[in-house]
MILOVEX-538686 format. One line per field, with one value per residue (C-alpha): x, y, z; residue number from 1. Coordinates in nm, 2 decimals, always signed. Example, Ala and Ser with C-alpha at 12.3 -4.5 7.8 and 13.67 -1.06 7.14 Angstrom:
residues 2
c1 = (+1.23  +1.37);
c2 = (-0.45  -0.11);
c3 = (+0.78  +0.71);
resi = (1  2);
//
This chain:
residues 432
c1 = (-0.80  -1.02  -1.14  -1.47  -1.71  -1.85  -2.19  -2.04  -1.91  -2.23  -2.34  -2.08  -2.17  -2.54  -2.45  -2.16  -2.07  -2.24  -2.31  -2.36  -2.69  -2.87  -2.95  -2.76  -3.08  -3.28  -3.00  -3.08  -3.02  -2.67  -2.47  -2.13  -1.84  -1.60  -1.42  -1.44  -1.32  -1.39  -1.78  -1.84  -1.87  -1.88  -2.07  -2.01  -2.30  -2.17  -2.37  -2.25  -2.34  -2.29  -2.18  -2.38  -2.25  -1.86  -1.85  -2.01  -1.96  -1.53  -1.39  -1.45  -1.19  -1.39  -1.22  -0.86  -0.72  -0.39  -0.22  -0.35  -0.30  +0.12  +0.13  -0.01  +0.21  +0.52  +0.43  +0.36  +0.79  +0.89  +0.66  +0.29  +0.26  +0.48  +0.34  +0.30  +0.41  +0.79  +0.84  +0.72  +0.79  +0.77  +0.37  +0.26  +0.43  +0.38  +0.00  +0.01  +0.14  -0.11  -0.38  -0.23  -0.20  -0.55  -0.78  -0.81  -0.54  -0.57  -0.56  -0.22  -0.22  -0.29  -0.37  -0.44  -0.68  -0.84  -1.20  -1.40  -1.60  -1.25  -1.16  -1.50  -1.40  -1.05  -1.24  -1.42  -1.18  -0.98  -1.22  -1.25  -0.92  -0.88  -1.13  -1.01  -0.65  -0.80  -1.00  -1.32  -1.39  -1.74  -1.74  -1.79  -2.07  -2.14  -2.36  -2.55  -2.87  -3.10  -3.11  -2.75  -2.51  -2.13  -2.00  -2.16  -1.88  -2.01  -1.88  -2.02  -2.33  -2.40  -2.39  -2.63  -2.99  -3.09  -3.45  -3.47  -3.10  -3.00  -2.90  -3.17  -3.15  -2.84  -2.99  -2.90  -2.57  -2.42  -2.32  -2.63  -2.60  -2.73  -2.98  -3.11  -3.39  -3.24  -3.04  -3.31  -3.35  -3.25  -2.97  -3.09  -3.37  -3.38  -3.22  -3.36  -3.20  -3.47  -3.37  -3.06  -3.28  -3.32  -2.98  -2.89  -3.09  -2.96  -2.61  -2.69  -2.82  -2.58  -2.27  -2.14  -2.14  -2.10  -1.68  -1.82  -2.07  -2.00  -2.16  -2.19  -2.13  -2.39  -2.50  -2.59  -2.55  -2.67  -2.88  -3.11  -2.94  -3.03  -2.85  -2.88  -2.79  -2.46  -2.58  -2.65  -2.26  -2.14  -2.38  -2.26  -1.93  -1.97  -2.18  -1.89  -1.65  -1.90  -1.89  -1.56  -1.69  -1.50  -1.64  -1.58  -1.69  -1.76  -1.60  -1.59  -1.90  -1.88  -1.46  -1.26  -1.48  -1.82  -2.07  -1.86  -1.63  -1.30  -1.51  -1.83  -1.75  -1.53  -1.90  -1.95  -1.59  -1.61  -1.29  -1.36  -1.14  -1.12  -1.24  -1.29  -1.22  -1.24  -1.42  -1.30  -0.95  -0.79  -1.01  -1.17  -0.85  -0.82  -0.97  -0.78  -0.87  -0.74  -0.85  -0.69  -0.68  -0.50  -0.22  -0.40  -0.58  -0.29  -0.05  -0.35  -0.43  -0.01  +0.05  -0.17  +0.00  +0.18  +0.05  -0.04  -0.36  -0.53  -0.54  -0.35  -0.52  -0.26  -0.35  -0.29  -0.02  -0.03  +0.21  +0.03  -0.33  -0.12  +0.07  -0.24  -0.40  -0.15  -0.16  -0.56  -0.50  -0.25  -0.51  -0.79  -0.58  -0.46  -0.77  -1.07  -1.26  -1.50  -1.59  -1.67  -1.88  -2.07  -2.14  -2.26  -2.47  -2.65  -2.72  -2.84  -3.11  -3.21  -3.23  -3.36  -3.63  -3.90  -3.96  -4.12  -4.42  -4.45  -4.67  -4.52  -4.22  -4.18  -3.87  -3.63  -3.27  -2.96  -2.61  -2.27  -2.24  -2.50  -2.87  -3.13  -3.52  -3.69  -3.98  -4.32  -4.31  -3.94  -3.85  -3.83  -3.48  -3.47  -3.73  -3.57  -3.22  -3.34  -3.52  -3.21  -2.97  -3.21  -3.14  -2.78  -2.72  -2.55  -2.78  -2.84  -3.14  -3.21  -3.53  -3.70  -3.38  -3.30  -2.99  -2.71  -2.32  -2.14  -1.77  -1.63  -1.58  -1.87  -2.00  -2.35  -2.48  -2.34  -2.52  -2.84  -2.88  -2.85  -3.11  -3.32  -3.30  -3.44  -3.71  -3.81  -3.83  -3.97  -4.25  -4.30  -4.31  -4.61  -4.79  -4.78);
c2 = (-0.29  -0.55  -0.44  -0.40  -0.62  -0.47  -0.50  -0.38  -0.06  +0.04  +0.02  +0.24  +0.49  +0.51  +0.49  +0.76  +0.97  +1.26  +1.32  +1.71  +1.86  +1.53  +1.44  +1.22  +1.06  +1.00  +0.96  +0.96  +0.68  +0.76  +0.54  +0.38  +0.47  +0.16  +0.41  +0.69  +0.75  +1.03  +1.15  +0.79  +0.69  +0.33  +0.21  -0.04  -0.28  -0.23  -0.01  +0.28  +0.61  +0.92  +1.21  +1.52  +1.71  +1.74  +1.64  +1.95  +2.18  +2.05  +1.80  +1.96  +1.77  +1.43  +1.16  +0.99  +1.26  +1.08  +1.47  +1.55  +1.22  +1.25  +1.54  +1.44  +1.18  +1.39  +1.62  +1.34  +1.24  +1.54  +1.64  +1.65  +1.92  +2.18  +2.47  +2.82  +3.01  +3.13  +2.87  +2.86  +2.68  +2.64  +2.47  +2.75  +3.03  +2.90  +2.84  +3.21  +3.29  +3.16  +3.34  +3.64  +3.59  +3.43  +3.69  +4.08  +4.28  +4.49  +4.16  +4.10  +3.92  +3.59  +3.49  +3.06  +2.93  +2.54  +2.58  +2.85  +2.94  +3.00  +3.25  +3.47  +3.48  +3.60  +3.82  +3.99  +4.03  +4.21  +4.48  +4.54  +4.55  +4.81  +5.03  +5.02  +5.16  +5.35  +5.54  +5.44  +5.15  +5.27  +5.05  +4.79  +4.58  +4.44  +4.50  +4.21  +4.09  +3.81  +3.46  +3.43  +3.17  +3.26  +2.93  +2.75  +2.92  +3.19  +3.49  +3.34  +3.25  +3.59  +3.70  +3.38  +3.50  +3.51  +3.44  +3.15  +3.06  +2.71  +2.91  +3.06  +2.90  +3.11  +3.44  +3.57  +3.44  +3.60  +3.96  +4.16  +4.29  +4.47  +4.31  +4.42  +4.25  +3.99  +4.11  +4.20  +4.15  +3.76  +3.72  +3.75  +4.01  +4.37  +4.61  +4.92  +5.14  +5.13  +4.74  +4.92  +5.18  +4.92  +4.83  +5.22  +5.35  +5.10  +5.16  +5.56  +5.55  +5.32  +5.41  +5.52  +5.19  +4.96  +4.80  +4.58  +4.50  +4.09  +3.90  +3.62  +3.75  +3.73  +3.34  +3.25  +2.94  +2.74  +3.02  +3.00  +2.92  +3.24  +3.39  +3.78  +4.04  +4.16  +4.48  +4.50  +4.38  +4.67  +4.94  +4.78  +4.81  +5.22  +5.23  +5.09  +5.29  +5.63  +5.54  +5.43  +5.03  +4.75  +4.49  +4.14  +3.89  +3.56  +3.28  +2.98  +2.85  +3.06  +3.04  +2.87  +2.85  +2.74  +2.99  +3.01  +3.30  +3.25  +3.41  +3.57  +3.89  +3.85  +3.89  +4.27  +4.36  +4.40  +4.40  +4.36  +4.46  +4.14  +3.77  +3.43  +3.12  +2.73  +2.43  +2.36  +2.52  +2.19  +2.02  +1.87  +1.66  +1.84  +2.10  +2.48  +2.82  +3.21  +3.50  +3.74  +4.13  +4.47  +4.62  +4.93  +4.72  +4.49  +4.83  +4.96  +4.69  +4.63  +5.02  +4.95  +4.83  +4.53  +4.52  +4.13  +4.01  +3.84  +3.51  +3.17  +2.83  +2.48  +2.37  +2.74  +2.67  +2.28  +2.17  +1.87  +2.10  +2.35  +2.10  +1.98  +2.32  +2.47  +2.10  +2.21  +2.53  +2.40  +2.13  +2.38  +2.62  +2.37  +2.23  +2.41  +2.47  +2.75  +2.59  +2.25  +2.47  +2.62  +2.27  +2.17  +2.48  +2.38  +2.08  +2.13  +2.39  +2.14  +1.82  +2.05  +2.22  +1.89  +2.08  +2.32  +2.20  +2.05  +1.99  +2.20  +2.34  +2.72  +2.79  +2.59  +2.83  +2.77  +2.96  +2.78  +2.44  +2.51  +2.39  +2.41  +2.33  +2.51  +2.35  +2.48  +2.31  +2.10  +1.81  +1.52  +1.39  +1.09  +0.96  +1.19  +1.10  +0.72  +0.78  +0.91  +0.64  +0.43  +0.61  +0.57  +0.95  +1.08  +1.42  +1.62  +1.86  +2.05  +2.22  +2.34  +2.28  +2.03  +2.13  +1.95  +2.12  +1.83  +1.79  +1.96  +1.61  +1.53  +1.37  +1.45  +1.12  +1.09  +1.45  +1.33  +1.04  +1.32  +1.54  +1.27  +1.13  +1.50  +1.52  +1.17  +1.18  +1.55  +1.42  +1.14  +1.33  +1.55  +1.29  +1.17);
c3 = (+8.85  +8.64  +8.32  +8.21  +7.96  +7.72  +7.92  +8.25  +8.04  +7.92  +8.26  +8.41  +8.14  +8.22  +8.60  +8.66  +8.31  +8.27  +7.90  +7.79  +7.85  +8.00  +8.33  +8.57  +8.68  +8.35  +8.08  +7.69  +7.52  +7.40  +7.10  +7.18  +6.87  +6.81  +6.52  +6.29  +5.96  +5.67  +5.74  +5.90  +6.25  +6.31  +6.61  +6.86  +6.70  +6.35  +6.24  +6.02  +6.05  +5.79  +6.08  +5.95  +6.26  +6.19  +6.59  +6.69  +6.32  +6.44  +6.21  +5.92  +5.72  +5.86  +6.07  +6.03  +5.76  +5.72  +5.69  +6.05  +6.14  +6.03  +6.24  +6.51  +6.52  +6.44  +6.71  +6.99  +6.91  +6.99  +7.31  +7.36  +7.62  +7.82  +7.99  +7.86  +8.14  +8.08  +7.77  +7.45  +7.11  +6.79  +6.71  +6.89  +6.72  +6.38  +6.44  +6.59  +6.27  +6.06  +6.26  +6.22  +5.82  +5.82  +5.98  +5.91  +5.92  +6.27  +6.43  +6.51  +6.89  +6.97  +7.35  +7.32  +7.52  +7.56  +7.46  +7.27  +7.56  +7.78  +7.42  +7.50  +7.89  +7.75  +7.50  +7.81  +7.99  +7.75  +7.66  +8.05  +8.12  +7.79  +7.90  +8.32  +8.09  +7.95  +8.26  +8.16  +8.45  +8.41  +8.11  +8.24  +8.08  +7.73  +7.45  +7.26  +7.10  +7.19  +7.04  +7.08  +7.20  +7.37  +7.60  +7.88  +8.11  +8.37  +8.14  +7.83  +7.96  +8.10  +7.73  +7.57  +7.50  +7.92  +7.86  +7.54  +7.63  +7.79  +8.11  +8.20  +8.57  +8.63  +8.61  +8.96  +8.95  +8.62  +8.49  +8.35  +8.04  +7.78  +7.50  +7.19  +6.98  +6.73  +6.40  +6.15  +5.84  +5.72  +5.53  +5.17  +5.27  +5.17  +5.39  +5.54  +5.80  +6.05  +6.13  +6.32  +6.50  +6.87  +6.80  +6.80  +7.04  +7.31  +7.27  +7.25  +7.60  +7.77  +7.57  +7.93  +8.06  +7.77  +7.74  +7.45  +7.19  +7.14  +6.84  +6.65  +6.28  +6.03  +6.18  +6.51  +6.61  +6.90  +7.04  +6.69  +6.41  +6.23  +5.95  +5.89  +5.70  +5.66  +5.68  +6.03  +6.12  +5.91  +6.08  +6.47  +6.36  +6.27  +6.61  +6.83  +6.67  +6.75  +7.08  +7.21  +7.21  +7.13  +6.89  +6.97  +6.72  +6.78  +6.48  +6.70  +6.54  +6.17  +6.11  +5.90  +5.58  +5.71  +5.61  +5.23  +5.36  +5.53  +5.83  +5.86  +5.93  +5.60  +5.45  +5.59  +5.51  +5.90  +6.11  +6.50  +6.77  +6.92  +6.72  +6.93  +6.74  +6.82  +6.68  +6.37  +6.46  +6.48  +6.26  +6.53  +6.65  +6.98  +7.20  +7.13  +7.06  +7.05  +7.10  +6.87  +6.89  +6.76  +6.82  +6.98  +7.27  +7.37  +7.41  +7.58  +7.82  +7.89  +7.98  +8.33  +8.61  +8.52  +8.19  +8.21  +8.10  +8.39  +8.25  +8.19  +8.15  +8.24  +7.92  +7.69  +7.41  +7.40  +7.14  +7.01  +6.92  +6.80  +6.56  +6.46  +6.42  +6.17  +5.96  +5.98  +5.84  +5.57  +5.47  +5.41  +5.25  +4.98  +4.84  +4.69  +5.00  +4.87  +4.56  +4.82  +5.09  +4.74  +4.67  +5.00  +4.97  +4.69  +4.76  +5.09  +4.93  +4.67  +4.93  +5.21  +4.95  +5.03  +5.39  +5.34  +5.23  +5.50  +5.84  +6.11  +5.97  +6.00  +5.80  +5.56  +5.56  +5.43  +5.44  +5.33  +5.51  +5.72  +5.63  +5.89  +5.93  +6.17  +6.33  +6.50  +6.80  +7.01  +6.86  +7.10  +7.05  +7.18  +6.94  +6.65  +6.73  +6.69  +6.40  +6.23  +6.34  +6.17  +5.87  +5.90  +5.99  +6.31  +6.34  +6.71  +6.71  +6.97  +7.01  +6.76  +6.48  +6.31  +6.10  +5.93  +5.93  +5.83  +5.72  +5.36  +5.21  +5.25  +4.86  +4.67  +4.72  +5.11  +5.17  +4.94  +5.22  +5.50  +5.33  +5.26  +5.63  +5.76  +5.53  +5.57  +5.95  +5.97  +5.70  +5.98  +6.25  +6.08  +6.02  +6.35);
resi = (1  2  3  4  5  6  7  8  9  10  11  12  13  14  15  16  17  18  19  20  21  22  23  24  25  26  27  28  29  30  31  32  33  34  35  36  37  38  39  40  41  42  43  44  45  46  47  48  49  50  51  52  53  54  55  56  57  58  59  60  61  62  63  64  65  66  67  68  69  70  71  72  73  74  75  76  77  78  79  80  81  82  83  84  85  86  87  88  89  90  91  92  93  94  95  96  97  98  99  100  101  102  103  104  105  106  107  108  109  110  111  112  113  114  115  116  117  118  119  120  121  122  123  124  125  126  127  128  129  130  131  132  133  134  135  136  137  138  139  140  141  142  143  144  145  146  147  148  149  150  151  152  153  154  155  156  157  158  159  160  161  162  163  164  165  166  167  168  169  170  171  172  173  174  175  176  177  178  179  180  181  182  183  184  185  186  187  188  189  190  191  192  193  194  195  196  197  198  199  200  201  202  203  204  205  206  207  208  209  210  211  212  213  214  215  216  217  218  219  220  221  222  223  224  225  226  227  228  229  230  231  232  233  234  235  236  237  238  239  240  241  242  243  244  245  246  247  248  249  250  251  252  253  254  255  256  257  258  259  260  261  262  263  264  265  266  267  268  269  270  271  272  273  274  275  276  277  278  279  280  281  282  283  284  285  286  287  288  289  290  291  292  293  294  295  296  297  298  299  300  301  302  303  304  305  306  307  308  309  310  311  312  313  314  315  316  317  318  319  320  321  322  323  324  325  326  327  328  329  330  331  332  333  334  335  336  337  338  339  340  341  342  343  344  345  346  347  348  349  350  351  352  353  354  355  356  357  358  359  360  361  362  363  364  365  366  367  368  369  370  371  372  373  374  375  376  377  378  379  380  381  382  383  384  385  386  387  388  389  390  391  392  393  394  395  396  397  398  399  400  401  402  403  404  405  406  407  408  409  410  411  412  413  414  415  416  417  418  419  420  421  422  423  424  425  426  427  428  429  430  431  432);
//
């Protein structure tokens, strides 16, 4: 075949690739990368842009990192892929290891998956499998509260927020669950116990039929972007435990050290019964993630039947992510992560702190690596997304948000230019 110009590339691209969340027929602008390296992605055109995204809240080491880089490489001599199914190796159980280590105790088995919305479809499917064992098949829905975000798989998106939520079009075609309000109060506000009562009383009357409560611990992500009290994951986790309910938590956007704790829930002194985790799992190298649970529901689910979880995806185990997931690990580990995510905090408060006087914004919050300007009415990317490239920032909001969760090496004067870039364009944007 005859390779393509540089011209006749972008063409292809606007005429055939679907990008995610776009239309086919009326594409947004989108900005080619020749390179990346450290919090820097370098586009086709020269330009250089300061990523304030981590690829998706992913690379959280930044780009290149020589250490994932060597073993990568190391990995790729050896074998990049063999399936899962009657094999294993060695990347996998070491990185299996580490989980176990890593998260709380009860959590001791590790099913790998290739994306973190296949690890809340395995998460799911546990909890119904555990209760079926248990002779309870009338469990069979889940528990979860509004403004939430799970996957854009048929499982997961039957547990996003079904009304505000992205997938609102597939209402007749998903599982119907159970929704409570939103998590009251915000993180950092006093708690009372009445801000459990909905919660409570929902779970009380459906306790019958409910496998699962799933959340996203103390931050939601995509569904919001709203932090709240740790309070209310302590009080769910009691509730479950009342009522014969598995707890599945949901780290793929808050794990590995982005909201200042090793993981959220770490912040309640909560365990769950089951945890999903993804994104940054690999530092952003390569698509993986696990679902992790106890002891108790793995010999549960394996004393039915065959015992076999009903679940295997081609690409589960792969020996190059997993390489590169336990080098991930290792990297974070080593260095002074907290005290760099406490220093991200900071200054995100201080840079973001210009907003809120401001024309149209509604809220100004901030929680670990994660700052986040809430506006009154949807942002029109296209315009907003330009805006910021001219700024030399790579930043994506999405409807009413626009939030910055960028890498951990991120420097003071890199993030000052990313803070300054969203208060800039959001002042310009008021001003119309």
């Amino acid at each position: 075949m005859t390779a393509l110009t540089g011209r006749q590339r972008d063409e292809f691209d606007r005429a055939h690739i679907w990008h995610p969340y776009a239309s086919i027929s009326r594409p947004n602008p989108v900005y080619k990368v020749e390179s990346a390296q450290g919090v820097y992605l370098t586009l086709a055109d020269g330009r250089s842009l300061i990523d304030g995204m981590s690829s998706w809240w992913a690379a959280i080491h930044g780009y290149g990192h020589p250490v994932l880089n060597a073993a990568a490489a190391a990995q790729l001599e050896k074998m990049s892929h063999v399936m899962f199914g009657g094999l294993t190796h060695d990347p996998a159980i070491e990185l299996c290891s580490r989980l176990v280590e890593l998260t709380p105790g009860p959590l001791t088995k590790v099913f790998l998956s290739d994306s973190g919305s296949v690890s809340v479809e395995v998460a799911i499917k546990m909890a119904l499998q555990y209760q079926q064992a248990k002779g309870r098949p009338d469990k069979n829905r889940l528990l979860t509260v509004r403004s939430g975000y799970h996957g854009d798989t048929l499982g997961a998106m039957a547990v996003c927020d079904p009304i505000k939520g992205m997938h609102a079009r597939f209402r007749g075609l998903l599982a119907r669950h159970l929704f409570a309000d939103p998590p009251t109060p915000c993180f950092g506000e006093e708690w009372e116990e009445g801000h459990i009562q909905g919660f409570k009383d929902l779970l009380r009357a459906n306790h019958g039929r409910v496998a699962a409560v799933i959340l996203e611990p103390v931050v939601q992500g995509a569904g919001g972007m709203r932090f709240y009290h740790p309070r209310y994951l302590e009080r769910v986790r009691e509730l479950t435990r009342e009522y014969e309910t598995l707890l599945i938590l949901d780290e793929i956007a808050t794990g590995f050290g982005r909201t200042g704790s090793m993981f959220a829930c770490h912040r309640a002194k909560v365990s769950p019964d089951i945890m999903c985790l993804g994104k940054a799992l690999t530092g952003g190298y390569l698509s993986l993630a696990a679902t992790l649970t106890t002891d108790e529901v793995g010999r549960t689910i394996g004393s039915e039947g065959s015992g076999e979880l009903r679940h295997g995806p081609t690409f589960m185990g792969n020996p190059l992510a997993c390489a590169v997931a336990s080098a991930s690990i290792d990297l974070l580990l080593s260095g002074p992560w907290q005290e760099r995510v406490e220093r991200i905090q900071g200054r995100l408060g201080q840079g973001l702190a210009p907003c809120r006087g401001l024309t149209g914004v509604k809220d100004v919050r901030v929680l670990g690596a994660i700052g986040v300007v809430e506006l009154e009415e949807p942002v029109d990317l296209e315009t907003m997304q330009a805006k910021f490239v001219e700024a030399g920032v790579w930043l994506r909001p999405f409807g009413r948000l626009v939030y910055t969760m960028p890498p951990y090496i991120i420097t003071d004067e890199e993030l000052e230019r990313v803070t300054g870039a969203m208060v800039k364009v959001i002042e310009g944007q008021a001003k119309g």
